[in-house]
N, C-alpha and C positions, 0 to 999 in steps of 0.2 A: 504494500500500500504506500502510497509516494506519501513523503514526509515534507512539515509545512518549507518550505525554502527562507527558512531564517535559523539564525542560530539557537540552539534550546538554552533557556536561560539558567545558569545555577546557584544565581542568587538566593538564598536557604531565607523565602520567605513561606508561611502557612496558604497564600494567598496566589501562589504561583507555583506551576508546573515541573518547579524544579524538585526532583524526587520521584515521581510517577514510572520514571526508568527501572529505576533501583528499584522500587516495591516489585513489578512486573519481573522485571532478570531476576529476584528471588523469591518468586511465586506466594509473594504475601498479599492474593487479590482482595481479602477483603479489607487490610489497611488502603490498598490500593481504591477501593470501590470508595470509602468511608473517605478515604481525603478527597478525590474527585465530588465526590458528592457536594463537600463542602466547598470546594475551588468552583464550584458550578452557581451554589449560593452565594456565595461571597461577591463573585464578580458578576457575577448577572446585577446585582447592586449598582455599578462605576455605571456611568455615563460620563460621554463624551468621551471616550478612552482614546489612550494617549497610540504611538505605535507599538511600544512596549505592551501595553495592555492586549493587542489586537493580534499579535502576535505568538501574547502565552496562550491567548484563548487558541488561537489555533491549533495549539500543541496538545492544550488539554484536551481539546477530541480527538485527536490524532492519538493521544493513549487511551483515550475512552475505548475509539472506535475500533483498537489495534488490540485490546485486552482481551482475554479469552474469559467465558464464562465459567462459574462454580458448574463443576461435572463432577456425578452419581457415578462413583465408580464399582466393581463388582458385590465389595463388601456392602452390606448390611449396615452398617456403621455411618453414622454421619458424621463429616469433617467437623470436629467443635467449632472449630473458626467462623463456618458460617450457620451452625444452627439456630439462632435464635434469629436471624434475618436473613432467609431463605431466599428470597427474592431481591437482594440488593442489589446486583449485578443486571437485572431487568431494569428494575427502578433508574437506574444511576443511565446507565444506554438510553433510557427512551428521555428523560430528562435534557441529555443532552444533544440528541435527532431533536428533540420541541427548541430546544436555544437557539439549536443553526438556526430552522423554519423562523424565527423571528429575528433575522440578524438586517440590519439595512448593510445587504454588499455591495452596494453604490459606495455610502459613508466610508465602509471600512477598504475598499478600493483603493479613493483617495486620501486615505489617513495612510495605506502604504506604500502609494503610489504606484501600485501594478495594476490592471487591465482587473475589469470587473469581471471578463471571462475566469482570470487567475480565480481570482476569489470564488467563483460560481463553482468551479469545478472541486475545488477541496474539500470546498460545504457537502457539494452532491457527494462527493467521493466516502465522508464518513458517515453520512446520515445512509448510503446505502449499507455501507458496513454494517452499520449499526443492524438497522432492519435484519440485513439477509441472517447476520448470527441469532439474531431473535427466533426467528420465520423457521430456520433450519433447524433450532433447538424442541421448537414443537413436535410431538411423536404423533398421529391420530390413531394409532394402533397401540397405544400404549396400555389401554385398558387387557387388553388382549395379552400381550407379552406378560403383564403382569399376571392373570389366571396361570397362564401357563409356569409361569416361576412360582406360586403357589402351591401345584399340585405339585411339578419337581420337589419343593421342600416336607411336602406332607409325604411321598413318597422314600422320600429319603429319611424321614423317621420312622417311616413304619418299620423300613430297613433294619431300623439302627436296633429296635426292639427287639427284633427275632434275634438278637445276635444275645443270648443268653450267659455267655462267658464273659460276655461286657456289661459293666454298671453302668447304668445313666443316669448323672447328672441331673434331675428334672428340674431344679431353679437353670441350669445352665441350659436346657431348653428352652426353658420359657423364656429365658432372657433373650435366645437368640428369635425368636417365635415375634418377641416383641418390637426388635432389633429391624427385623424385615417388616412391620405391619410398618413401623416409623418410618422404613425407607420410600416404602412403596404410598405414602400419604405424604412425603416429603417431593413423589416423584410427581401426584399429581396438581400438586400444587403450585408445582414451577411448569409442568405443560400446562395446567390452565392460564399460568399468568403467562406463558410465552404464548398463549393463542391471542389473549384477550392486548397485551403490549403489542404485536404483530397487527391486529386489526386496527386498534388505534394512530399505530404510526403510519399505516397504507394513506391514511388521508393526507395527513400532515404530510408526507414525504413527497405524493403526488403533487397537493399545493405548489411545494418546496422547487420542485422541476419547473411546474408552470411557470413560477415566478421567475425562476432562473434562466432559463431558457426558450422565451415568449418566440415562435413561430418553429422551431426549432426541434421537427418532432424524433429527427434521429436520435438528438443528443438527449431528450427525454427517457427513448427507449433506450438508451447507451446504459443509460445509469440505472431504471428498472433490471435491466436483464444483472447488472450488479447486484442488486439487493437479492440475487436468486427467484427469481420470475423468467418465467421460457416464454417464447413466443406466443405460444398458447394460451399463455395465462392473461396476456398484456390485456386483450380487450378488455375482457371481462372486470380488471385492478381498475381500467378507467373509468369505465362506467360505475363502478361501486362508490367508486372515491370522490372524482370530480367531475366524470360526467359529461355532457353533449352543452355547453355553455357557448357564450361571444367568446372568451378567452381560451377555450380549451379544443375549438373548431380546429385548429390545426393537425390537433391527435386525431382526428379521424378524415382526413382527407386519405379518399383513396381504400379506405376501409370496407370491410362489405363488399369491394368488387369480385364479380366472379368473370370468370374465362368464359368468354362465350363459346360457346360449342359451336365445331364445325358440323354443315351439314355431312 
């Protein structure tokens, strides 16, 4: 993912992007998630930002949008780190896809003196980021995998029973019993927030294009097919989102035509 073209700043303040590296290169995402969080509040605050300012912001999404999410790995076990705020790693991303959608990249164009294109495209680049790791974290089969790892574990104790030369433990099942009921409610609850964060940003990001790139329907689809949307999917994302408008007529020029058949 191209990175912002200024230098990262390292001035060690709470209020700036310096550090977001470091958390990331040592896999501390939820300090990572929790400082971003607050660098999103903080500076969403400043007006009239200076170049300095416009600059770290850009950075900070550029590690928003570069950070990988909290993943449910095989074990049972929830990582402590993020169990009590499950979904912060949603939170934190869709927070900062809604900051882009409200940025004047006119303003901030000429606060850095490059080309409103420049600016347009880094915006589009991590707000799709954002989305597609959303979008791609949703399972719709997840109900399903999880029965089936259900029975796997009820069969594997039935197992374990017949094995009569072996003691079992039964707090140590039950813990493990309860250890998987925690995962598998832990797993629905981040797919429903990656369905329900995914739906809401389809608008906002749409908008985000239109704004960006007013007649301009390649570079629209340029950056949808980024957020992981196929060809196939485009129509239908337009019409849900923003629609057959004055301003969104461009997106469907040429749409709908079919091949006319030879006789």
């Amino acid at each position: 993912m191209e990175k912002p073209p200024y230098p990262d700043f390292v001035k060690h303040s709470e209020y700036t992007a310096s550090g977001l590296k470091d958390l990331l290169d040592q896999g501390r995402l939820e300090e990572f998630y929790k400082r971003s969080k607050k660098l999103l509040k903080e500076n969403g605050r400043i007006q009239d930002k200076n170049t300095e300012q416009v600059q770290n912001d850009l950075w900070t999404f550029y590690y928003i949008a570069a950070a990988p999410l909290f993943q449910m790995d095989a074990s049972p076990e929830i990582p402590d780190s993020w169990r009590e705020d499950k979904t912060l790693d949603y939170d934190v991303k869709t927070s900062a896809a809604r900051y882009i959608a409200t940025q004047d990249i006119d303003r901030l164009a000429a606060v850095l003196s490059v080309s409103r294109e420049k600016i347009a495209g880094l915006y589009a680049l991590y707000a799709a980021k954002i989305l597609h790791d959303i979008k791609q974290n949703y399972d719709p089969d997840l109900g399903e995998k999880q029965k089936r790892q259900l029975q796997e574990e009820e069969e594997e104790e039935k197992k374990r029973l017949l094995y009569h030369d072996r003691k079992i433990d039964i707090n140590q099942a039950n813990l493990r019993s309860i250890l998987i009921h925690n995962k598998i409610n832990t797993e629905d609850l981040r797919n429903n927030a990656a369905k329900m964060r995914t739906d809401s940003l389809e608008k906002t990001f749409l908008n985000l294009l239109v704004e960006y790139f007013p007649g301009n329907a390649a570079l629209v689809r340029k950056y949808i097919k980024l957020a992981g949307y196929s060809d196939k999917e485009i129509p239908d994302l337009i019409d849900r989102t923003v629609g057959r408008e004055p301003k969104t007529k461009f997106l469907y020029k040429g749409a709908g035509r079919k091949k006319r058949m030879r006789p």
